[in-house]
N, C-alpha and C positions, 0 to 999 in steps of 0.2 A: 419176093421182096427181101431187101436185106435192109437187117436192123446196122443202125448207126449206135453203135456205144458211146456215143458222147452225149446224147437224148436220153433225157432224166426221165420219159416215159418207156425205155426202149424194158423191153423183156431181162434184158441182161441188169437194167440199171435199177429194175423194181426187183431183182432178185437178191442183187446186191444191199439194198435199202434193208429189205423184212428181214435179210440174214444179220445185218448189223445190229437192226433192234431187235432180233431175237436174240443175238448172243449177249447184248447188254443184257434182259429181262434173265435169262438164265446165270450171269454171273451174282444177279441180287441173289440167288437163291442158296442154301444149301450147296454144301460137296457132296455129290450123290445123287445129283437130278438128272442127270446123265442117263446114268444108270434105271431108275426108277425111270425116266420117259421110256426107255427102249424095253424093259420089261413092259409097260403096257401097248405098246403097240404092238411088240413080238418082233422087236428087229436087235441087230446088233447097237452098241453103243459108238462103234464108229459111223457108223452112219449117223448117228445124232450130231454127233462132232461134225461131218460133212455139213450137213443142216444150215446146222448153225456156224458154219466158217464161210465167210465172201470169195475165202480164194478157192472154193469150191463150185461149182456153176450145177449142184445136186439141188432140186427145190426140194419141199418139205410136199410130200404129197396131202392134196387138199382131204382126203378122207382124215387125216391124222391131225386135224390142225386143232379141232378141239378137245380130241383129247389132250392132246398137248399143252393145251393152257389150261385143262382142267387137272392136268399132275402137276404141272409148274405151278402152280394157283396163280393164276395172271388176277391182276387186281381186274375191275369194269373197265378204269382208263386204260391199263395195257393191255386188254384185250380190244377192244374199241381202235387205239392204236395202229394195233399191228395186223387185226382186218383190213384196216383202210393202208397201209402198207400191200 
């Protein structure tokens, strides 16, 4: 099956979606959450950067999603949010 990227439910077009609002939720934060996410999950901080940039097609691996909101302090609604993202 091929995905259509003009389909706002395509694989491509929900990945694009959660990385936009996850890079929003990360610019409210601190300089340095970069940093601090990738120490806790034990990865580099370019890979957070990939993450969280659209023009990257890198998902955020689902094991790491809550720790991820739990070092970013996602508020209830952005985490709520950006599950259903």
């Amino acid at each position: 099956m091929e995905l259509e990227l003009t389909d706002s439910n395509s694989v491509d077009a929900r990945i694009v979606a959660y990385k936009i609002l996850l890079r929003e939720y990360l610019n409210r934060r601190p300089s340095g959450i970069l940093k601090e996410i990738s120490a806790a999950i034990n990865t580099h901080r370019s890979f957070i950067s990939q993450v969280a940039n659209p023009n990257y097609m890198v998902p955020l691996p689902a094991q790491y999603v809550t720790k991820l909101m739990e070092v970013s302090h996602f508020t209830n609604e952005e985490q709520e949010t950006f599950e259903a993202a």
